[in-house]
C-alpha positions as CSV (number, residue, x, y, z in Angstrom):
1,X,-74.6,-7.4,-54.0
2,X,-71.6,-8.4,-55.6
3,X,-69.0,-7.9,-58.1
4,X,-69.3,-9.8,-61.1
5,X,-65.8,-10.0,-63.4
6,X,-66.0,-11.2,-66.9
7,X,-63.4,-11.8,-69.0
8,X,-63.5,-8.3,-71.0
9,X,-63.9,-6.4,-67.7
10,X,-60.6,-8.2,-66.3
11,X,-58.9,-8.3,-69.2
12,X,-59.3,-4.2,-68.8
13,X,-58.1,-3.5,-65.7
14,X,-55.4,-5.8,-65.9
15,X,-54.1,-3.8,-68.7
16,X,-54.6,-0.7,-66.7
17,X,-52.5,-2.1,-64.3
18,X,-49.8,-2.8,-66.6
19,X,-50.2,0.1,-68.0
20,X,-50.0,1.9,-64.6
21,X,-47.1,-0.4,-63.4
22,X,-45.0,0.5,-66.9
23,X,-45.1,4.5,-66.5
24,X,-44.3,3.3,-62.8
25,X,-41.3,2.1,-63.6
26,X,-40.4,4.7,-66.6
27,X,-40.7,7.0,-63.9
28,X,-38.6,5.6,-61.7
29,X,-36.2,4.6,-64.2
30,X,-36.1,8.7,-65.1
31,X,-35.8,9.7,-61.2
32,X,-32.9,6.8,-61.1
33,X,-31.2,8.9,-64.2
34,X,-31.6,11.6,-62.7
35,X,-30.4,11.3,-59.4
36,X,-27.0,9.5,-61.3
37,X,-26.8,12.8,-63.3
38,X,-27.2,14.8,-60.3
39,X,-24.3,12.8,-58.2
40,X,-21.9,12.6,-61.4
41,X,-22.1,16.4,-62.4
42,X,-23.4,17.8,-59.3
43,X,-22.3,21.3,-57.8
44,X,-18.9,21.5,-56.3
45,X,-19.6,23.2,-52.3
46,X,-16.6,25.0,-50.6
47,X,-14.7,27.9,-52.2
48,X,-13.0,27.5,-55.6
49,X,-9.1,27.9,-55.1
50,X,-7.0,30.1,-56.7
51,X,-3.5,30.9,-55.9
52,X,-3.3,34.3,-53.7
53,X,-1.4,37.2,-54.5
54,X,2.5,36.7,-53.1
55,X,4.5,39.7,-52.0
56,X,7.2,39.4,-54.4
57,X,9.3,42.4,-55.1
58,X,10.2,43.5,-58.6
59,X,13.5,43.1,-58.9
60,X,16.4,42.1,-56.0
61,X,17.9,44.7,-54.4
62,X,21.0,44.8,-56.3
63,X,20.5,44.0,-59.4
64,X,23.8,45.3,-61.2
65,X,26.3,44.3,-58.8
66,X,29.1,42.7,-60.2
67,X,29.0,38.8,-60.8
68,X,24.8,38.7,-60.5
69,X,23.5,38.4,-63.6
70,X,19.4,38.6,-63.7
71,X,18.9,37.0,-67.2
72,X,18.4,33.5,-66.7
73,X,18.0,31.4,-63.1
74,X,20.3,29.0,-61.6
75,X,21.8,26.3,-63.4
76,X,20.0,22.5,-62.2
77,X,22.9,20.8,-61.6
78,X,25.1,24.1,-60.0
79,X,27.8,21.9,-57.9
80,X,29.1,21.3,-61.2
81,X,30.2,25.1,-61.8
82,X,33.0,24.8,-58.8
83,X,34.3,21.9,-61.5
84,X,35.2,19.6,-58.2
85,X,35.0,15.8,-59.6
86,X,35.1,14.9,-55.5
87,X,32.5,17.2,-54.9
88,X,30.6,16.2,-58.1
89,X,30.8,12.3,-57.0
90,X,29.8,12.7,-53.0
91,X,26.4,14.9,-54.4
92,X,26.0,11.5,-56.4
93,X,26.6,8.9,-53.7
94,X,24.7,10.7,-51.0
95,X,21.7,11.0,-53.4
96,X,21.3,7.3,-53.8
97,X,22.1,6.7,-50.4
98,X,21.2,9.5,-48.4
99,X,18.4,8.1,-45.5
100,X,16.4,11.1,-44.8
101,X,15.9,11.8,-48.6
102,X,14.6,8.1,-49.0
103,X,12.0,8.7,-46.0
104,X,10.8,12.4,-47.9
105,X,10.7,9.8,-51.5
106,X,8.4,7.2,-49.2
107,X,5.7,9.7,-48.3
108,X,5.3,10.4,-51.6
109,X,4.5,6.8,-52.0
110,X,1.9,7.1,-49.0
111,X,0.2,10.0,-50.5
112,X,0.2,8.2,-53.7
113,X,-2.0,5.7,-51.8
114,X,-4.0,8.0,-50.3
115,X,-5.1,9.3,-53.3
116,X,-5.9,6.1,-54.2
117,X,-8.3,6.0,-51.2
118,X,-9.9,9.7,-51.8
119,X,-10.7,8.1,-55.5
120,X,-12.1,5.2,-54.1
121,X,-14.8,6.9,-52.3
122,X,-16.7,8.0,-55.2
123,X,-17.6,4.6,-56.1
124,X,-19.6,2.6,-54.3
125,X,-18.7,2.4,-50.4
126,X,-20.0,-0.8,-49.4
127,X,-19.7,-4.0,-51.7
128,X,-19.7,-7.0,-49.1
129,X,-20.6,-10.7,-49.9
130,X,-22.3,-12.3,-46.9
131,X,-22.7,-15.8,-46.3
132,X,-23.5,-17.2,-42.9
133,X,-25.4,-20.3,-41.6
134,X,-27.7,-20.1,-38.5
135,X,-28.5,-23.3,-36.1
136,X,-31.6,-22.2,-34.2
137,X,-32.6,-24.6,-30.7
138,X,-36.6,-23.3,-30.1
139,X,-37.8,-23.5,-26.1
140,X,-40.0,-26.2,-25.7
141,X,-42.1,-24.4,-22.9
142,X,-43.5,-22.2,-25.6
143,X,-47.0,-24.5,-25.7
144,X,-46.9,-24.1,-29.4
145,X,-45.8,-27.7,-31.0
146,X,-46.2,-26.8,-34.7
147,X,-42.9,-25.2,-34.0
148,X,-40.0,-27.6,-35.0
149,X,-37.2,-28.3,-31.6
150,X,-34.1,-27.4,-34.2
151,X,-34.2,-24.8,-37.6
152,X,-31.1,-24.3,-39.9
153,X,-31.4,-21.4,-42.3
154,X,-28.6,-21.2,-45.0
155,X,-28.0,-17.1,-46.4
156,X,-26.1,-15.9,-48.8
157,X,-26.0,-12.3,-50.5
158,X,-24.2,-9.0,-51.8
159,X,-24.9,-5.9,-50.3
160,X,-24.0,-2.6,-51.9
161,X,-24.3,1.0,-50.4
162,X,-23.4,3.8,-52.8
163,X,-24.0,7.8,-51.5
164,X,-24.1,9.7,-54.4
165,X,-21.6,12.4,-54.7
166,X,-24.2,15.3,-55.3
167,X,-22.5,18.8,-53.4
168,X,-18.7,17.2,-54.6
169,X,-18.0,16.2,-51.1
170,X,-16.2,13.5,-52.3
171,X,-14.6,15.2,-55.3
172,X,-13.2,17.4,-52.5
173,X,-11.4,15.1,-51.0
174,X,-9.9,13.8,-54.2
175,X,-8.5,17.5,-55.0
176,X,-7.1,17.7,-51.0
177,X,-5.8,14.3,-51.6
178,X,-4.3,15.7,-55.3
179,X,-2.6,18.9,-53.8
180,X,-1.0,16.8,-51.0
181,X,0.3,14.2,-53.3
182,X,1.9,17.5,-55.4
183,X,2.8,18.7,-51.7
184,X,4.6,15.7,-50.5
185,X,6.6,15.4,-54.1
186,X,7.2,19.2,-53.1
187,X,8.7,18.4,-49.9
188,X,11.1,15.3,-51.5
189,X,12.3,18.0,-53.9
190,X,13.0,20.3,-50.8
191,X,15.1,17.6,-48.7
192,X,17.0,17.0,-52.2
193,X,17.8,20.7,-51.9
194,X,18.7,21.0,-48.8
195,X,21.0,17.6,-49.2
196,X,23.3,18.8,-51.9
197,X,23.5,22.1,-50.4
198,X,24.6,20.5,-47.2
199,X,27.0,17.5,-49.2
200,X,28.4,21.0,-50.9
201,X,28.5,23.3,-47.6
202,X,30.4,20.3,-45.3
203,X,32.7,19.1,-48.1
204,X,33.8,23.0,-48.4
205,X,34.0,23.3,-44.3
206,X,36.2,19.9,-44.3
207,X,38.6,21.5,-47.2
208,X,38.9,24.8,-45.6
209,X,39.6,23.2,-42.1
210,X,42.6,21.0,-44.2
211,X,43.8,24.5,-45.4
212,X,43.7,26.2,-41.7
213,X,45.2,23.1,-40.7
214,X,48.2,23.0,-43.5
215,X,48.9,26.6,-42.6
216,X,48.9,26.1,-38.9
217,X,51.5,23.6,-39.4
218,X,53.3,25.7,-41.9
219,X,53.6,28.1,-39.4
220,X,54.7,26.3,-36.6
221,X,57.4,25.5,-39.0
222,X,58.2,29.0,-39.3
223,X,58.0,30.0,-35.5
224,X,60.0,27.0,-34.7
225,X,62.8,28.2,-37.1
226,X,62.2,31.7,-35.3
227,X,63.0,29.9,-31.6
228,X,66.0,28.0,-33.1
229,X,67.4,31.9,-34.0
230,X,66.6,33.6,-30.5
231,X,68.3,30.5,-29.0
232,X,71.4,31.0,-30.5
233,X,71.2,35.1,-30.4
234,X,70.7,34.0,-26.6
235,X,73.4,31.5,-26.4
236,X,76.0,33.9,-28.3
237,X,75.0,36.6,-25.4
238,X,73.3,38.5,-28.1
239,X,70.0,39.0,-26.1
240,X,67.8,38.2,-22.9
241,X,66.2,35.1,-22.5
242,X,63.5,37.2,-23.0
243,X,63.1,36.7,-27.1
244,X,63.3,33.2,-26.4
245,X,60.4,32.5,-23.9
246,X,58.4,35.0,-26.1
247,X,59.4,32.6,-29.1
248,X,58.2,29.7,-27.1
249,X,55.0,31.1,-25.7
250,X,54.1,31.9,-29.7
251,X,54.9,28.1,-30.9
252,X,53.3,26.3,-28.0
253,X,50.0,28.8,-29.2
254,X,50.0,27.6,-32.6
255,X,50.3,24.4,-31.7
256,X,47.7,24.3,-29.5
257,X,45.5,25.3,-32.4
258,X,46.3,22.4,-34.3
259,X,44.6,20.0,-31.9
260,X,41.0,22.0,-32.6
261,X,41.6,22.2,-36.2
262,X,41.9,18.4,-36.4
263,X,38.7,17.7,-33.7
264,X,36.7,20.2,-36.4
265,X,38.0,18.1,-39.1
266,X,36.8,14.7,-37.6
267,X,33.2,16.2,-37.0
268,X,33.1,17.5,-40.3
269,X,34.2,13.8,-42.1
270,X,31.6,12.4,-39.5
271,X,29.1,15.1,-40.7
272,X,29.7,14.0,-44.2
273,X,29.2,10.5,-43.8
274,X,25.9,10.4,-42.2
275,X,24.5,12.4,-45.8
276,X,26.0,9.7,-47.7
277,X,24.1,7.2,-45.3
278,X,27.3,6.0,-43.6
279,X,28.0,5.5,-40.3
280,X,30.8,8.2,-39.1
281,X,33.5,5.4,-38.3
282,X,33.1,5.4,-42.6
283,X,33.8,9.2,-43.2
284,X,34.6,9.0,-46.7
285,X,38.3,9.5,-48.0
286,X,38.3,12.5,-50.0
287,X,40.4,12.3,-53.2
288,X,42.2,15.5,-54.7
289,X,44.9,18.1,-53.1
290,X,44.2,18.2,-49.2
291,X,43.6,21.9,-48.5
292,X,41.8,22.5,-52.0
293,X,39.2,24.8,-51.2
294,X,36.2,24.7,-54.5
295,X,36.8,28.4,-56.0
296,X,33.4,30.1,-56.0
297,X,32.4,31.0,-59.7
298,X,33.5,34.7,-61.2
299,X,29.4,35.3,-62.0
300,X,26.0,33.7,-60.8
301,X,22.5,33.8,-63.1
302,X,20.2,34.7,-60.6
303,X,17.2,35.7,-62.4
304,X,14.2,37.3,-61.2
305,X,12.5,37.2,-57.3
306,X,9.4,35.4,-59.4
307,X,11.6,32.6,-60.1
308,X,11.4,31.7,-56.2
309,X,7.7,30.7,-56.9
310,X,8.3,28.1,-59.5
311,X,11.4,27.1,-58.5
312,X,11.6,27.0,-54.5
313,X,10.1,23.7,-53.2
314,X,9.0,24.9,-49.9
315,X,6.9,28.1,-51.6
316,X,5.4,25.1,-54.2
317,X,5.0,22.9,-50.8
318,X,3.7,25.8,-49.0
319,X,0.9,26.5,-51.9
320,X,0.0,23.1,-52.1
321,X,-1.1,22.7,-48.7
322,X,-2.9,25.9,-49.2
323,X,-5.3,24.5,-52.1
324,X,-5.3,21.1,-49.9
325,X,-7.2,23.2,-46.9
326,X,-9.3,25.3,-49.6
327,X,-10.6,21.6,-50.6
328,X,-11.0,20.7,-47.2
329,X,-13.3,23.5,-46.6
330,X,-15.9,21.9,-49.3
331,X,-15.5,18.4,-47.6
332,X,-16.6,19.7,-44.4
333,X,-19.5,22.1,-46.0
334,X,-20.4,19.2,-47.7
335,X,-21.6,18.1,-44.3
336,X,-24.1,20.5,-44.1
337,X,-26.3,19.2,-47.1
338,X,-28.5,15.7,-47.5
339,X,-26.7,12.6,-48.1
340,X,-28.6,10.6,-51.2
341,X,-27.4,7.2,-50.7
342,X,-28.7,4.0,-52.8
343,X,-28.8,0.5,-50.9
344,X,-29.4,-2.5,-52.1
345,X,-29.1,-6.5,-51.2
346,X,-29.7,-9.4,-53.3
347,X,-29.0,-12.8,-52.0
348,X,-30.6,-16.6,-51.2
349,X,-32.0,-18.1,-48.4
350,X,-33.2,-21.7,-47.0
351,X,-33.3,-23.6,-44.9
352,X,-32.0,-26.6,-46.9
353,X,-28.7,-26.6,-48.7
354,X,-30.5,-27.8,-51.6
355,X,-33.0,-25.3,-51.7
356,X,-30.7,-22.3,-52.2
357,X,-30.3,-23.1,-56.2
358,X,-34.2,-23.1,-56.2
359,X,-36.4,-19.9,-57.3
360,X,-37.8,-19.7,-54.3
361,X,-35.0,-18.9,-52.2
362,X,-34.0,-15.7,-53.6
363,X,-34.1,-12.5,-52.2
364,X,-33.6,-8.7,-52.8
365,X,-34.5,-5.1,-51.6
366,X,-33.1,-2.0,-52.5
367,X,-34.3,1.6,-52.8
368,X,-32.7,5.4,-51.7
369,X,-32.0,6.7,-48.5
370,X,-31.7,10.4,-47.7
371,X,-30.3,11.6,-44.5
372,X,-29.8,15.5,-43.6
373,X,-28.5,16.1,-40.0
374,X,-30.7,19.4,-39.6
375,X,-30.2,19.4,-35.6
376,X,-26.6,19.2,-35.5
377,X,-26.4,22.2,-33.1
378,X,-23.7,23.8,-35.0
379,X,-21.4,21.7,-34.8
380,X,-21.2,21.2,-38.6
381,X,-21.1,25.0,-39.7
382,X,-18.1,25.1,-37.0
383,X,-15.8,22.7,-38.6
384,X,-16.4,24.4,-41.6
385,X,-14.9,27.6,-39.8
386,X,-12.5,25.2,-38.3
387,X,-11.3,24.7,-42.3
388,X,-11.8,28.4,-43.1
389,X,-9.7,29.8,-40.1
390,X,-7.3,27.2,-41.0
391,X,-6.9,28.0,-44.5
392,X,-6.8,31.7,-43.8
393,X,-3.5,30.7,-41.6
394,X,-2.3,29.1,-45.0
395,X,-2.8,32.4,-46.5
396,X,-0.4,33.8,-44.1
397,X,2.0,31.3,-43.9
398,X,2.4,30.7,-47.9
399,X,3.1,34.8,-47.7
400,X,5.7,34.1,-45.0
401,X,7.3,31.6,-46.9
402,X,7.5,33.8,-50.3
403,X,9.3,36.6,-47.9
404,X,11.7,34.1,-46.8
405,X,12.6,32.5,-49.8
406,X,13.7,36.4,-50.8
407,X,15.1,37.4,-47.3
408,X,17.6,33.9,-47.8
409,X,18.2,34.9,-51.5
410,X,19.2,38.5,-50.5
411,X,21.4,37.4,-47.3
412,X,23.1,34.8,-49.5
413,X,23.9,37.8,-52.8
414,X,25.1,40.3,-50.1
415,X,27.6,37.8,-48.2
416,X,28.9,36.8,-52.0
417,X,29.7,40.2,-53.4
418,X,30.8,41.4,-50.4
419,X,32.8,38.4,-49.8
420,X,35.1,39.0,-52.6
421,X,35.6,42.2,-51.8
422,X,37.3,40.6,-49.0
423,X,38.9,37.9,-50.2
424,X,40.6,40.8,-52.8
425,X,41.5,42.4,-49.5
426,X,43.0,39.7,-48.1
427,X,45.3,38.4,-50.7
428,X,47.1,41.5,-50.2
429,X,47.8,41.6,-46.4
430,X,49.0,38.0,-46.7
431,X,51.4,39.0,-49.2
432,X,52.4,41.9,-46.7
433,X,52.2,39.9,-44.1
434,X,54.8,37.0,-45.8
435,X,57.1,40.1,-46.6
436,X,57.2,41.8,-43.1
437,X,57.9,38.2,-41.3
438,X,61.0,37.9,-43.9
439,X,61.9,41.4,-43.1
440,X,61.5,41.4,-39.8
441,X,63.8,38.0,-39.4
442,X,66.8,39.5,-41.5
443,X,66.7,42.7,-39.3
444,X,66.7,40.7,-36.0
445,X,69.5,38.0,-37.1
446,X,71.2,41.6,-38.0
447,X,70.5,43.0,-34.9
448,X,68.5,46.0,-35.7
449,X,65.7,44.6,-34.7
450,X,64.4,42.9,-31.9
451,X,62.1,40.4,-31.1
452,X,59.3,41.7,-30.1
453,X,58.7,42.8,-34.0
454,X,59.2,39.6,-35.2
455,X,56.8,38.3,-32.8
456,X,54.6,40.9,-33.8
457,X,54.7,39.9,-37.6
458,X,54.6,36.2,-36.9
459,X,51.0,37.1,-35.1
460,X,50.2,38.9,-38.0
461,X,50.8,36.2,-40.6
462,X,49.1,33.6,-38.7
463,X,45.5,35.4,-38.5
464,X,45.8,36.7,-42.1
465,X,46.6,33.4,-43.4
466,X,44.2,31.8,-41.6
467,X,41.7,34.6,-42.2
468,X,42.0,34.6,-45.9
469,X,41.3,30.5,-45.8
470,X,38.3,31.1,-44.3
471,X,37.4,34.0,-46.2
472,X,37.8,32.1,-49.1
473,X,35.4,28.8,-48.3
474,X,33.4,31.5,-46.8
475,X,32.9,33.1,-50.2
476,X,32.3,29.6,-51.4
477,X,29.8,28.7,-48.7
478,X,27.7,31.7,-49.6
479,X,27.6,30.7,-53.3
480,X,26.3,27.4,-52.1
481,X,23.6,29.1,-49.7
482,X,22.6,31.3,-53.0
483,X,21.4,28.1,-55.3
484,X,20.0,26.4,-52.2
485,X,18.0,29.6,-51.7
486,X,17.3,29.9,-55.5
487,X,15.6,26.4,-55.2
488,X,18.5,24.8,-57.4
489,X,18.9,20.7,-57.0
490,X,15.5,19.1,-57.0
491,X,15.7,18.7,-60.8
492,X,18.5,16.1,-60.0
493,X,15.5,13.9,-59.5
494,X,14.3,14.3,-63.1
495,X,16.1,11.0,-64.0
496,X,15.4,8.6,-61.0
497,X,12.2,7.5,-59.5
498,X,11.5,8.8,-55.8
499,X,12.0,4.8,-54.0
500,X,15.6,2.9,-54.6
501,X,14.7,-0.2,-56.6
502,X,15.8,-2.1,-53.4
503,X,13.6,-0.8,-51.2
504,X,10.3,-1.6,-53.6
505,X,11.6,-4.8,-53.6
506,X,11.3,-5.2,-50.4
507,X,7.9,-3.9,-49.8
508,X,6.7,-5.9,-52.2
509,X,8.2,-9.2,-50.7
510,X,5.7,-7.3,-47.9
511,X,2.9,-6.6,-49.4
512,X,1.6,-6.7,-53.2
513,X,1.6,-3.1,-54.6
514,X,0.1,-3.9,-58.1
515,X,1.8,-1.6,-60.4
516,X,1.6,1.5,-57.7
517,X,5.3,1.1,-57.2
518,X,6.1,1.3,-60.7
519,X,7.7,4.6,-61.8
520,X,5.2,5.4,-65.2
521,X,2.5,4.5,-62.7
522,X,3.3,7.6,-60.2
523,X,4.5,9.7,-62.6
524,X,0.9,9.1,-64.2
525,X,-0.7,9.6,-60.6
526,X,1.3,12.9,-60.3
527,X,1.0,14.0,-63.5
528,X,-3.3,13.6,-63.5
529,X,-3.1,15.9,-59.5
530,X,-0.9,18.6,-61.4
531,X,-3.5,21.5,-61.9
532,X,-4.0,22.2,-65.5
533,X,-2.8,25.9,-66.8
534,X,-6.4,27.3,-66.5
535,X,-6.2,26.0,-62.7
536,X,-8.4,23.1,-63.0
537,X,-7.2,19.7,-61.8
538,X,-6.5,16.8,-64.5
539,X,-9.0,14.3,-62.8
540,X,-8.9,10.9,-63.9
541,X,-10.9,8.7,-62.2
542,X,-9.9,5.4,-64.1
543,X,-6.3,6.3,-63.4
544,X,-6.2,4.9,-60.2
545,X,-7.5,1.5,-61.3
546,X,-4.7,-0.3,-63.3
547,X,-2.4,0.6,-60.1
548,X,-3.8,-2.6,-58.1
């Protein structure tokens, strides 16, 4: 027998299908919700980093020697203590032109972008706009002749993929992405270091070479003088022609020292042009007294050994790269969990032109997808000791670089101090040495002396001359090696952007950059990847999207 439907009875159960359809869709409007929730403020996998424990002693090991003062740290700008303008103006030149120090400013740049990209994932993934139009020949042999020879269908849709972010996998990255960003700026600030120190270090080498040099000649002067006496003492009959091949042999020694001395000083000028971005044939011409080697400073502010942590580049560089594995770790555990992704496509289709802006022709599904790799026969959980093992090497090699950073501190106070002790020394036996070639000259044009003691005190003169000059720059040098081991330079950077506006020109003649190039647009990328003071990281994830 069958069902009869009146109107009431219909009426009914159409309701109760509304009805049924509405918490339907309140439901899934809730589970939708949800899930969002769930993605946006999900758990974070992976460890959360903190900075380990450095081995950093107390104090250095001595602290009250005289001319290390512990109060304050090294001055920013320290080239400026030897008051050199030469010096002052070739630290200036080869910053703006130095090539190496560009390269070190352009990854910076690169891991700019690549933050850019780590951001990007945590939107959705796939966006794509499809259009495509299909010419379809059907077989004749079929037997079926309700089916037309030729078809033409017309398509065109968005498809969108978005995996939710729910164990931070994503978030993850963006902190990796943040450290290295802070790690590459690190690394610019430790070339910059290293460049002034070497601009200082060569510029000092090339002065005290044009002292040795000046004093070599000077004393060819004098020995020459010497052989124009034995000559005549040997002419008169006076002596042998002993003193006077003994005179010779002495001159023709110094001389030959000259030549090296002058070689040295064409590598060094070579040396100094390359940091200035030159090529050698343009060693620069160095204003100022020839010979005037910078007079290291009476004191240095050294402060404390847990200065080196703030203030050495390669320990910040070095720690960076440490909270970039750490974040690494919860990328690749992230792995390990199900992936909640939500597809969808929405599009027309016809097979008529025409048709597309009809109802008919639209088209849409969408719903979530979850995918767990349960079977991956450990090969998940062993990139994730991959990451550990790797950050745990970190561990060590952070440490190392902390140890270091002290041992170059250390080397550099101990060859300072102990430096002018010797340069004190020094001063002395050149006077002594001055006096006894006078001396020894007046006695042997008197004839109570002979040669042989003028020769003796020529030698003498000639290495303490030329040992004080380098005693001197050498004193210098290890002041130099002390603010490049206290981390001093990088702040020269405070006032320039990390690119030469001539090279972002060019790149963007390349490529458009957006506003990425522009200097408040990194320093704002920078500043939002700097970890807050609680050790949090300043995520902004609208910041990257003005930079297009």
């Amino acid at each position: 027998m069958g069902h009869r439907c009146n109107a009431r009875t219909c009426n009914g159960r159409s309701r109760r299908v509304s009805g049924t359809a509405h918490r339907v869709g309140a439901r899934l409007r809730v589970c939708l919700v949800t899930t969002l929730t769930i993605a946006i403020a999900g758990c974070m996998v992976g460890p959360t980093y903190r900075r380990p424990a450095a081995p950093v002693a107390a104090a250095w090991r001595d602290p009250g020697a005289e001319g290390i003062g512990t109060n304050a740290s090294a001055a920013p700008e320290w080239w400026h203590v030897f008051g050199d303008a030469t010096l002052d103006d070739l630290v200036a030149r080869a910053y703006r032109q130095n090539l190496t120090l560009q390269a070190a400013g352009l990854r910076v740049v690169e891991a700019q972008a690549l933050r850019g990209v780590a951001i990007g994932s945590l939107y959705p993934q796939t966006q794509e706009v499809t259009a495509s139009l299909i010419r379809t020949r059907n077989s004749l042999a079929t037997g079926i002749p309700a089916i037309p020879r030729y078809q033409t269908s017309y398509q065109v849709g968005f498809d969108a993929a978005w995996e939710f972010d729910v164990w931070g996998r994503f978030r993850r990255g963006i902190e990796a992405s943040d450290a290295q960003l802070l790690a590459a700026v690190a690394d610019y600030d430790d070339v910059l270091v290293s460049l002034v120190a070497e601009v200082a270090s060569n510029y000092v080498q090339l002065r005290v070479l044009e002292a040795r040099l000046a004093l070599a000649r000077d004393n060819v002067r004098v020995q020459r003088d010497s052989l124009g006496i034995a000559r005549v003492r040997f002419e008169a009959g006076g002596t042998s022609d002993l003193d006077v091949e003994q005179a010779t042999a002495l001159l023709r020694d110094t001389e030959a020292t000259i030549p090296q001395l002058e070689t040295q000083l064409r590598q060094s000028g070579d040396a100094l042009a390359v940091l200035l971005g030159t090529a050698p044939s343009d060693s620069p011409q160095l204003a100022g007294e020839a010979g005037a080697i910078p007079v290291a400073p009476a004191a240095v502010a050294v402060g404390i050994p847990a200065d080196l942590l703030r203030r050495r580049p390669d320990v910040r560089r070095a720690e960076r790269q440490l909270a970039a594995q750490s974040a690494r770790i919860g990328v690749a555990a992230g792995d390990l969990f199900p992936q909640l992704t939500l597809t969808g496509s929405v599009g027309l289709s016809a097979d008529t032109v025409a048709h597309l802006s009809t109802g008919s022709a639209l088209t849409d599904f969408g719903g979530p997808r979850l995918v767990w790799p349960v079977l991956n026969y450990g090969r998940l959980i062993n990139e994730v000791h991959v990451q550990d093992a790797t950050f745990q090497e970190l561990v060590a090699t952070y440490g190392d670089t902390v140890l270091r950073a002290q041992q170059d501190v250390e080397n550099a106070l101990v060859g300072y101090a102990r430096g002018a002790e010797q340069v004190a020394s020094l001063i002395d036996a050149v006077a002594a040495a001055n006096r006894a070639v006078e001396l020894s000259l007046v006695q042997y044009r008197e004839g109570a002396a002979d040669y042989t003691r003028v020769l003796t005190t020529q030698q003498a003169k000639l290495h303490e001359d030329d040992s004080l000059a380098s005693a001197r720059g050498t004193v210098t040098l290890e002041v130099i090696a002390l603010y490049k081991a206290l981390g001093g330079g990088w702040e020269l950077r405070d006032r320039e952007d990390f690119v030469p506006d001539a090279t972002k020109d060019e790149m963007r003649s390349r490529t458009w950059w957006g506003r990425m190039l522009n200097t408040g647009a990194r320093a704002a990328d920078v500043d939002a990847a700097t970890p807050r003071d609680d050790g949090g990281a300043r995520h902004r994830w609208w910041s990257w999207w003005p930079h297009w």
